[in-house]
C-alpha positions in Angstrom: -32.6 11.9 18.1 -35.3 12.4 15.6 -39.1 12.7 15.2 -38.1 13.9 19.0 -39.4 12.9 22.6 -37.5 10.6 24.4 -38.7 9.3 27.9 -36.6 11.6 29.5 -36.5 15.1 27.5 -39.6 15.2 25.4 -38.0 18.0 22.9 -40.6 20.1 21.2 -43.8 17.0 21.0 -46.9 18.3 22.4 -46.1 22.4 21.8 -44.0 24.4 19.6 -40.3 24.9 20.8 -39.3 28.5 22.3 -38.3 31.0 19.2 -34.4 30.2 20.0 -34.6 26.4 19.8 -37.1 26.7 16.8 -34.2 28.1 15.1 -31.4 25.9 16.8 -33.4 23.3 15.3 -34.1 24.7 11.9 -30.0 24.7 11.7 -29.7 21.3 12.9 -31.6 20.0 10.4 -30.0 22.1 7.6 -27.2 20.6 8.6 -28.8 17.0 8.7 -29.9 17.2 5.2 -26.7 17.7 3.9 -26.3 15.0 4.3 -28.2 13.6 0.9 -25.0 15.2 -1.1 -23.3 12.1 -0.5 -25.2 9.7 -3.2 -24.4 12.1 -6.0 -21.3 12.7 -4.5 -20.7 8.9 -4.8 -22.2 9.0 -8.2 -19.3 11.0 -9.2 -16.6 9.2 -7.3 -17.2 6.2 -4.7 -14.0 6.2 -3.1 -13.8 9.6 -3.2 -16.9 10.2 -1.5 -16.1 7.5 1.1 -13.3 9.6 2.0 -14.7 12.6 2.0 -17.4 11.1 4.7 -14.3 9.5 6.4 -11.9 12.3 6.7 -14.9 15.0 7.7 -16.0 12.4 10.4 -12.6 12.6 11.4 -11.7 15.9 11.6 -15.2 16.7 13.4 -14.2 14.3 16.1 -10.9 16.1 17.2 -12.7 19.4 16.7 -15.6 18.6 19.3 -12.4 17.1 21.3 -10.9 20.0 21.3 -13.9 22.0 22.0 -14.8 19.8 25.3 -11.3 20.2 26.3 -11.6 24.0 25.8 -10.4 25.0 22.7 -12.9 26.4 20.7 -12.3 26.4 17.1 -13.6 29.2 14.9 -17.0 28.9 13.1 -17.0 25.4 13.9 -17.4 24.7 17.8 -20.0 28.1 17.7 -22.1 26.1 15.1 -22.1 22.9 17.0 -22.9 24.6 20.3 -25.9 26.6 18.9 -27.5 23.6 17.0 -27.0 21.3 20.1 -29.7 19.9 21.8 -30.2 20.6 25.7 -29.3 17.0 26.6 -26.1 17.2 25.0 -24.8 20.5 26.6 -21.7 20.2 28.3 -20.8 16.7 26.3 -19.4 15.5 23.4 -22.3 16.2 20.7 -22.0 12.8 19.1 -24.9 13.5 16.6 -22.6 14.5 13.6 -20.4 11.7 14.4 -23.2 9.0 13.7 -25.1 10.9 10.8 -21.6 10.6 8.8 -20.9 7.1 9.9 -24.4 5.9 8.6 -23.8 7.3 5.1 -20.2 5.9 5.3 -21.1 2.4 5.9 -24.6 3.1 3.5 -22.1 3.8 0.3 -19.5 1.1 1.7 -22.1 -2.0 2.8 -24.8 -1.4 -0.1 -24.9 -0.8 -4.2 -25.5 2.5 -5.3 -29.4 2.8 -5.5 -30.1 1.3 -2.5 -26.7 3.0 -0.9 -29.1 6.2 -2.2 -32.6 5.1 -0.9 -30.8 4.5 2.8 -29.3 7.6 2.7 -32.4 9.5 2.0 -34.1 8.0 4.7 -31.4 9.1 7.1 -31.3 12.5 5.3 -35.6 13.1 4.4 -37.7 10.3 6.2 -35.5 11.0 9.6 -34.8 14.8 8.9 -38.7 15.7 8.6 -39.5 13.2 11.5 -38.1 15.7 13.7 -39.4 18.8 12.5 -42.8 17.1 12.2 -42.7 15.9 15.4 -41.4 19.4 16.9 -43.5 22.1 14.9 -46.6 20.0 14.6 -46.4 16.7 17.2 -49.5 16.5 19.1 -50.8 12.9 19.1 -48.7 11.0 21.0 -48.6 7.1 22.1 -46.6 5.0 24.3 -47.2 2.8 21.1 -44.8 5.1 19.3 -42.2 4.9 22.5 -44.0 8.8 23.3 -43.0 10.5 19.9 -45.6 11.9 17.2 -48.3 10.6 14.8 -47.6 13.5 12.9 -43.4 13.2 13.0 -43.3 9.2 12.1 -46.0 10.1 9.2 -43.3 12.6 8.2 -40.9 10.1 8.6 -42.7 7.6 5.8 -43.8 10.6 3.4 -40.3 11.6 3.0 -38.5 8.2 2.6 -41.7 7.0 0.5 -40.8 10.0 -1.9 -37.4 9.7 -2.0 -36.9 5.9 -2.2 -39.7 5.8 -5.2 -37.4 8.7 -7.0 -34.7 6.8 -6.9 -35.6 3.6 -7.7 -39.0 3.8 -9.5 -41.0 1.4 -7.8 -43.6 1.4 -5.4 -43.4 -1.8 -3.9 -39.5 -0.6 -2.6 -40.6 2.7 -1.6 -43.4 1.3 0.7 -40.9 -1.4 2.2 -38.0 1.4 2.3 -40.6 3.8 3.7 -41.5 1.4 6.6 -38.7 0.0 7.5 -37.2 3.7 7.9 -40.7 4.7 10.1 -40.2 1.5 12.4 -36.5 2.4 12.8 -36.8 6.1 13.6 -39.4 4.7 16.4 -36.6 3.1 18.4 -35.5 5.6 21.7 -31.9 4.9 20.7 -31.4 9.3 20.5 -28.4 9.8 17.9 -27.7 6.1 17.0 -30.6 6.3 14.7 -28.2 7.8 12.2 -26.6 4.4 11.8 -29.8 2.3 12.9 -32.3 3.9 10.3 -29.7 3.7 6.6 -28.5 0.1 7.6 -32.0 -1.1 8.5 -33.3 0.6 5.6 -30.8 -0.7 3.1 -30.9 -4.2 4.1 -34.9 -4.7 3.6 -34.2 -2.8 0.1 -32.0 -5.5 -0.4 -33.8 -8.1 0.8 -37.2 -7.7 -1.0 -35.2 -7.0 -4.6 
């Protein structure tokens, strides 16, 4: 989960993470912005970007399978292990699972610009949450279910930015922008993939 600190593993809030997490987490969130390929990628082709989403969903799911059964696939099951997060060792690492169903259902539910602006929330507003809230988190509130001042602030920057790229308008970029922060607040861990581009994309949609 992002902008990090849940009741029960507060990851990182409050003091820097050791040197070998600060990288596992740098690479998780590499990997978490890649996410934001999928809008141009849709741009290009829809339906091929829809499979794309689908099929590398897929394929992830019977390579972590695989990989809690014991069979460790090259490149792959190494990556997933180091970028893991302490909760999820020894278990299915269901983060990648729910970042690529939240863009699928983003480009399937939603038109293209605001498929975009939910995507970029998920990719930008949520991706900085948590390396705001890790690097930098100090201030800290039950108000915010125990995560950051500084990682939910990240969190609006970087879907304010984005959404107002994309579609131009402040108005949208404010609602997108808070409608992502209130999202990413929620101590749901990795279903905030899904949580944060559908709530994001249905406000967008509403208020236009």
């Amino acid at each position: 989960m992002d902008n990090p600190a849940s009741f029960a593993e507060p990851e990182g809030q409050g003091s820097s993470p050791a040197p070998g997490r600060r990288r596992a987490e740098l690479v998780r969130k590499a990997l978490h912005f890649l996410i934001a390929l999928s809008p141009p990628m849709a741009g290009f082709n829809r339906i091929f970007a829809l499979v794309f989403l689908g099929a590398g969903t897929l394929a992830y799911v019977v390579m972590e399978t695989l990989r809690c059964r014991g069979v460790r696939i090259p490149v792959i099951s190494s990556l997933t292990v180091f970028a893991s997060r302490r909760r999820d060792r020894g278990r299915f690492v269901l983060g990648p699972v729910t970042l690529g169903v939240g863009a699928f259902l983003s480009l399937l539910i939603f038109p293209p610009g605001t498929a975009a602006i939910a995507i970029y929330a998920l990719a930008f507003g949520d991706g900085t949450a948590s390396l705001a809230g890790k690097f930098f988190g100090r201030m800290r509130s039950p108000f915010l279910f125990n995560k950051s001042l500084e990682g939910s602030a990240a969190c609006f920057l970087g879907t304010l930015i984005s959404a107002w790229l994309v579609s131009g308008d402040l108005s949208t970029a404010l609602s997108a922008a808070g409608a992502a922060t209130v999202s990413e607040l929620l101590p749901i861990r990795d279903w905030d993939n899904i949580i944060i581009p559908l709530v994001t994309g249905l406000t967008v949609q509403f208020l236009s």
